[in-house]
ZATIKOL-65066 format. One line per 5 residues: their letters; for each residue z, y, x of N, C-alpha, C. Coordinates in nm, 3 decimals, decimal comma. Layout:
// residues N
A) Z Y X Z Y X Z Y X; ...
END
This chain:
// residues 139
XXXXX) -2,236 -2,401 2,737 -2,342 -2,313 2,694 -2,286 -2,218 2,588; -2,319 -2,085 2,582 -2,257 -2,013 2,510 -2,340 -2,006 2,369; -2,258 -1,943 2,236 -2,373 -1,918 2,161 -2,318 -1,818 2,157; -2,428 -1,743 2,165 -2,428 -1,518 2,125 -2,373 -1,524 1,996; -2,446 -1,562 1,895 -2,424 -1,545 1,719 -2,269 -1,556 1,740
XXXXX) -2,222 -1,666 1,767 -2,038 -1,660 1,760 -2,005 -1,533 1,858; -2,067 -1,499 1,950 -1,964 -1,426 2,027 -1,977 -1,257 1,942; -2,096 -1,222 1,893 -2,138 -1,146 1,828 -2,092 -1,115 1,679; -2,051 -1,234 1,621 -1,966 -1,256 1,488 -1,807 -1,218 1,498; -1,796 -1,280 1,628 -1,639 -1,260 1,679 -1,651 -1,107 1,697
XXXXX) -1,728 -1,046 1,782 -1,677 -0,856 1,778 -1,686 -0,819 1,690; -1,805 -0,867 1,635 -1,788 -0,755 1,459 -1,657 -0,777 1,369; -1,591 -0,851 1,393 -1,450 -0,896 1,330 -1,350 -0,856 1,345; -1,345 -0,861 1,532 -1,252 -0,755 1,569 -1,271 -0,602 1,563; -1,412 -0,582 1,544 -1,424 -0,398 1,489 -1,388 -0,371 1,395
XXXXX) -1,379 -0,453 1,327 -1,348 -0,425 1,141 -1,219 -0,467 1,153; -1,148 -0,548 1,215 -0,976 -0,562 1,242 -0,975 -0,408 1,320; -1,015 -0,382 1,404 -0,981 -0,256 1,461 -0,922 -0,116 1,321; -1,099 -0,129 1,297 -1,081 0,005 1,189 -0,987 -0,021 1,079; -0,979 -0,155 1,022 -0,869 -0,195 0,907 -0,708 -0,150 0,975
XXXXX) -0,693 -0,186 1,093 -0,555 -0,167 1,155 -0,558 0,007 1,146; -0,646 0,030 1,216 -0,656 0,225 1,215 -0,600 0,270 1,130; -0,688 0,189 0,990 -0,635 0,297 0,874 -0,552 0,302 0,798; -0,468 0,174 0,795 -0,335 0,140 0,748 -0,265 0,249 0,886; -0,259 0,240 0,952 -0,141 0,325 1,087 -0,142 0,431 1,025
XXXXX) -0,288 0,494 0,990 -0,286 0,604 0,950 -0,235 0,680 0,832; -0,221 0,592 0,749 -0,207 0,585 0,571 -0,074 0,576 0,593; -0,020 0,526 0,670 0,160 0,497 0,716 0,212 0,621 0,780; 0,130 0,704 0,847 0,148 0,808 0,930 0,145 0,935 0,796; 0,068 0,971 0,733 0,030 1,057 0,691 0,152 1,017 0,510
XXXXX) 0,228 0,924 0,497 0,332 0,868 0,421 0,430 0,961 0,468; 0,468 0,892 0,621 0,590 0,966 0,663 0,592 1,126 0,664; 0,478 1,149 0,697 0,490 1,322 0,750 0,540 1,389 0,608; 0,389 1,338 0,482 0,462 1,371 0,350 0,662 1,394 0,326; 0,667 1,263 0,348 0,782 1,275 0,284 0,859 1,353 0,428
XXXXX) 0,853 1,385 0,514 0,921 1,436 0,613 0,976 1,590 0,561; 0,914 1,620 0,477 0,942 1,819 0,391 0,934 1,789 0,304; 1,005 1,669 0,220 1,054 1,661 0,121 1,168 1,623 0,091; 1,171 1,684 -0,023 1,399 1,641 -0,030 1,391 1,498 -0,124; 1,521 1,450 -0,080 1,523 1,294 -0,101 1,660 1,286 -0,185
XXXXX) 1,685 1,173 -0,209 1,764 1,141 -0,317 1,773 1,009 -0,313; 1,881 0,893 -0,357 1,879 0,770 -0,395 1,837 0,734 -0,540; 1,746 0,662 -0,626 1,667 0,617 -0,714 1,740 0,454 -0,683; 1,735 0,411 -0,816 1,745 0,277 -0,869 1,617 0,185 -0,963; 1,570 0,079 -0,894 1,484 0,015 -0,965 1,548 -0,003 -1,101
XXXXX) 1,467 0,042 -1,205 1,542 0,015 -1,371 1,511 -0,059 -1,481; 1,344 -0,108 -1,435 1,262 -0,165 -1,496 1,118 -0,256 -1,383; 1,102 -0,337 -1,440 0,918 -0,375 -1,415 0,857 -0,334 -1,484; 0,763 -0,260 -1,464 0,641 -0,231 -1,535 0,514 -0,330 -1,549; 0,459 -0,366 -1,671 0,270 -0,413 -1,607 0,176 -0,296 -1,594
XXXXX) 0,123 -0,261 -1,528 0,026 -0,156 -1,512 -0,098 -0,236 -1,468; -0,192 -0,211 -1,556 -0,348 -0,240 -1,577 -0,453 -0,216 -1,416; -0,462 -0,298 -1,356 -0,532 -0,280 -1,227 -0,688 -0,217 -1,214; -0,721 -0,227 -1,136 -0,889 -0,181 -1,103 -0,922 -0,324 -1,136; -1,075 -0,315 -1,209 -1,116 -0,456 -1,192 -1,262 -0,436 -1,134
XXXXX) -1,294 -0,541 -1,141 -1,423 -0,541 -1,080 -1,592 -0,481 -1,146; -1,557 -0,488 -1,254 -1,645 -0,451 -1,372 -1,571 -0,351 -1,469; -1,710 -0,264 -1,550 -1,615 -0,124 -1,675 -1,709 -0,152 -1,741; -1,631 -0,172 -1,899 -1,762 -0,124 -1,980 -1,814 -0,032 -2,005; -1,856 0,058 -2,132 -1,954 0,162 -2,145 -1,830 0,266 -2,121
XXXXX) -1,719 0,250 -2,228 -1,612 0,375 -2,224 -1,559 0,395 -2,066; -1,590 0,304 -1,946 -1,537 0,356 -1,796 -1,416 0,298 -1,768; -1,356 0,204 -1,911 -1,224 0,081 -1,962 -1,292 -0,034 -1,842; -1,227 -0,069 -1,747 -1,212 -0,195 -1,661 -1,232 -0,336 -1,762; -1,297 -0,422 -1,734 -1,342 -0,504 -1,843 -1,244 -0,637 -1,790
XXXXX) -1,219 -0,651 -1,673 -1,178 -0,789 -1,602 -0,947 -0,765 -1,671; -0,916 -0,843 -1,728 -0,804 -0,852 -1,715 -0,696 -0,864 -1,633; -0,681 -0,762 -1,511 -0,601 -0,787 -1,409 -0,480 -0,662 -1,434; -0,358 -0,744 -1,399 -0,236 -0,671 -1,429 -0,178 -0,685 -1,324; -0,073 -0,520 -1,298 -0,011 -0,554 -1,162 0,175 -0,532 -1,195
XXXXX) 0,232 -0,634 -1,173 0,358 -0,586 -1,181 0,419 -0,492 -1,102; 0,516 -0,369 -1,104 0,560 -0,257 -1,062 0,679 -0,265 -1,033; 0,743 -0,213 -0,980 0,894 -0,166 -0,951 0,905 -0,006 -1,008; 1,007 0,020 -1,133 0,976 0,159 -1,173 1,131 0,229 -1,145; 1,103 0,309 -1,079 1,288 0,396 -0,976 1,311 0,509 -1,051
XXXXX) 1,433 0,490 -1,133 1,459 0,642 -1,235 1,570 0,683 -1,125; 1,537 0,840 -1,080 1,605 0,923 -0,992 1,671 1,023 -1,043; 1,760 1,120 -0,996 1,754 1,265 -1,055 1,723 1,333 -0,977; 1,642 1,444 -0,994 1,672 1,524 -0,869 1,716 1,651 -0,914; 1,671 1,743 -0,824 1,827 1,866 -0,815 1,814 1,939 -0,921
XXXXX) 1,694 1,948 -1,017 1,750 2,028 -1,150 1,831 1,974 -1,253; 1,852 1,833 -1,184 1,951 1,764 -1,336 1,876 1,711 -1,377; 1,773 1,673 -1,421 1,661 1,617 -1,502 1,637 1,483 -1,434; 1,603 1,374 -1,531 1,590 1,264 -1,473 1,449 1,192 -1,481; 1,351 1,146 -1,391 1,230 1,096 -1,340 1,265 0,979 -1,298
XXXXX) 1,122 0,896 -1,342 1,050 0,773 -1,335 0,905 0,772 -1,268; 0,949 0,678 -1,129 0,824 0,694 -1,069 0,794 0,509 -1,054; 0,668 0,492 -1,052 0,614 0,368 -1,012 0,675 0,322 -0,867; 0,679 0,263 -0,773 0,738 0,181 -0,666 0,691 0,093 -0,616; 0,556 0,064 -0,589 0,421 -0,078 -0,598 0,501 -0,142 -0,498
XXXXX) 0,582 -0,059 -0,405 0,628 -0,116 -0,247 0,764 -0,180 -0,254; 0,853 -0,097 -0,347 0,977 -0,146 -0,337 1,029 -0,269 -0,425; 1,130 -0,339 -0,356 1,184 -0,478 -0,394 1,195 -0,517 -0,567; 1,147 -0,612 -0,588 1,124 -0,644 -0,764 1,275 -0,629 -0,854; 1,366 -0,632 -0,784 1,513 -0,668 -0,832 1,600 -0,554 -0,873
XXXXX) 1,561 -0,541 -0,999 1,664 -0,437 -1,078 1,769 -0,406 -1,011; 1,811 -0,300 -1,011 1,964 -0,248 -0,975 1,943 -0,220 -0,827; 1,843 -0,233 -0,756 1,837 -0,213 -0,627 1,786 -0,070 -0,594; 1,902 -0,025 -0,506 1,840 0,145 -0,480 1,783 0,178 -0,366; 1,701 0,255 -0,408 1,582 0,320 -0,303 1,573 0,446 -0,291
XXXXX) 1,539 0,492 -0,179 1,550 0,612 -0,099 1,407 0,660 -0,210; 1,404 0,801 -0,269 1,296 0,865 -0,311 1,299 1,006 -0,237; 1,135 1,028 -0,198 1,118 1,213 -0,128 1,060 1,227 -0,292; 1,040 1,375 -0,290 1,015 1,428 -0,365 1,003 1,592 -0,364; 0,907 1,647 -0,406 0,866 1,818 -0,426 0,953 1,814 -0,540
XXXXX) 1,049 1,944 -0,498 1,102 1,987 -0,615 1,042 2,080 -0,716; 0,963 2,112 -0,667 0,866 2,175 -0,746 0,775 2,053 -0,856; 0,784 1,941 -0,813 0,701 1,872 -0,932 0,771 1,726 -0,872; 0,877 1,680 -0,917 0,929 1,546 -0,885 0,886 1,453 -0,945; 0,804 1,446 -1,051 0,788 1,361 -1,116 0,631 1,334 -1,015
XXXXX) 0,652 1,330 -0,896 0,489 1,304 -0,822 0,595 1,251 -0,685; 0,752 1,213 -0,696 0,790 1,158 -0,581 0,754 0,975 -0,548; 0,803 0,917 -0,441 0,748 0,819 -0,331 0,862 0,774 -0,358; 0,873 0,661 -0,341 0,960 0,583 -0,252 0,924 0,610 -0,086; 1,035 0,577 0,002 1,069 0,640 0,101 1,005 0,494 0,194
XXXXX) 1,045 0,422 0,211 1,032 0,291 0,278 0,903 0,222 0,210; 0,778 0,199 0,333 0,677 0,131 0,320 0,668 0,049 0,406; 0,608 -0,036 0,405 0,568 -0,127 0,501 0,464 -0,147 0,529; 0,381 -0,125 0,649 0,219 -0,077 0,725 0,136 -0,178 0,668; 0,027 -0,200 0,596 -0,039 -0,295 0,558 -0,145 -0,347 0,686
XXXXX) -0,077 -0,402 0,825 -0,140 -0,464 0,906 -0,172 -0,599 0,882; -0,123 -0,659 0,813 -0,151 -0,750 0,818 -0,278 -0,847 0,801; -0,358 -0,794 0,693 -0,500 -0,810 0,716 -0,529 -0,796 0,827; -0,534 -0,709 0,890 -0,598 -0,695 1,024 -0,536 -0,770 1,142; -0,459 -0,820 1,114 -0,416 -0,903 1,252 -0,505 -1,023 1,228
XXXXX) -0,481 -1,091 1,135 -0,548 -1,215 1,088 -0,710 -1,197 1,100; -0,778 -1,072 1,061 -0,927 -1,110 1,106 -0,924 -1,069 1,289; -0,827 -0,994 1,381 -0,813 -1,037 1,475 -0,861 -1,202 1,556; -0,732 -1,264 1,501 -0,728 -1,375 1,544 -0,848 -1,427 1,488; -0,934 -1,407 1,402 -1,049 -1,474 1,339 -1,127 -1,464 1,470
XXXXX) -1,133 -1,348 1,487 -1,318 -1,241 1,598 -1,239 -1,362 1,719; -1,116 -1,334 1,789 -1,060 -1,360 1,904 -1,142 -1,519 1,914; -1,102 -1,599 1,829 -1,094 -1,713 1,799 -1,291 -1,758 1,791; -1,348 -1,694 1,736 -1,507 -1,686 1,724 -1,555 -1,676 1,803; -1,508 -1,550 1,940 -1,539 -1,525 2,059 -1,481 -1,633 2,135
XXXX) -1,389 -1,655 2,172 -1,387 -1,776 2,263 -1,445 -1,929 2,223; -1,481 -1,977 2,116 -1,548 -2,072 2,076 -1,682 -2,050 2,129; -1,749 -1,874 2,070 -1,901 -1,867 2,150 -1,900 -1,901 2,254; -1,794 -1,852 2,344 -1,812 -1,813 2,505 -1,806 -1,914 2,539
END
């Protein structure tokens, strides 16, 4: 005997795995193109940073009230005027001394990327297998 509610719980899971997968592809897509007309350079992780996260709650001043900290990877580069920049790295490997590909506008480098991301599917596979798994239990 089937139950609807599971089979019905199961699609809505996989729609929202759908659109979650979408928009990571997309956020990955619209990464590359960026850096695709931009000039690049090798950068070295030089430091960790803590940088102060979003929290869930602000008090009156619009200050995040919840104590959440995110550790960083911070890549000092040069680029072509000689001048040397520090960019955050949320993506690249924690381990000092490790070099990473940076794009960058030479017109304003201090707003460059690390080059290498990795697609944040992974949420979405997993509520996949959730819906998949919901739906064949309904059915």
């Amino acid at each position: 005997m089937a139950d609807s509610s599971l089979v019905v719980v199961g699609a809505v899971v996989c729609a929202a795995a759908a659109v979650f997968g979408w928009v990571a592809v997309k956020v990955q897509r619209e990464h590359r193109q960026w850096c695709a007309g931009k000039a690049r350079v090798d950068g070295v992780i030089s430091r960790l940073a803590e940088r102060r996260g979003q929290g869930l709650s602000e008090g009156a001043s619009g200050m995040s009230t919840d104590p959440v900290y995110l550790s960083v990877a911070v890549v000092r580069f040069r680029a072509a005027n000689g001048l040397e920049y520090e960019i955050d790295a949320p993506e690249a490997p924690r381990q000092i001394g490790t070099v990473v590909e940076v794009a960058y506008d030479p017109a304003l480098p201090s707003g460059g990327r690390g080059v290498e991301r990795t697609p944040k599917i992974g949420p979405s596979v997993v509520l996949l297998a959730v819906g998949a798994v919901l739906i064949a239990v309904g059915a």
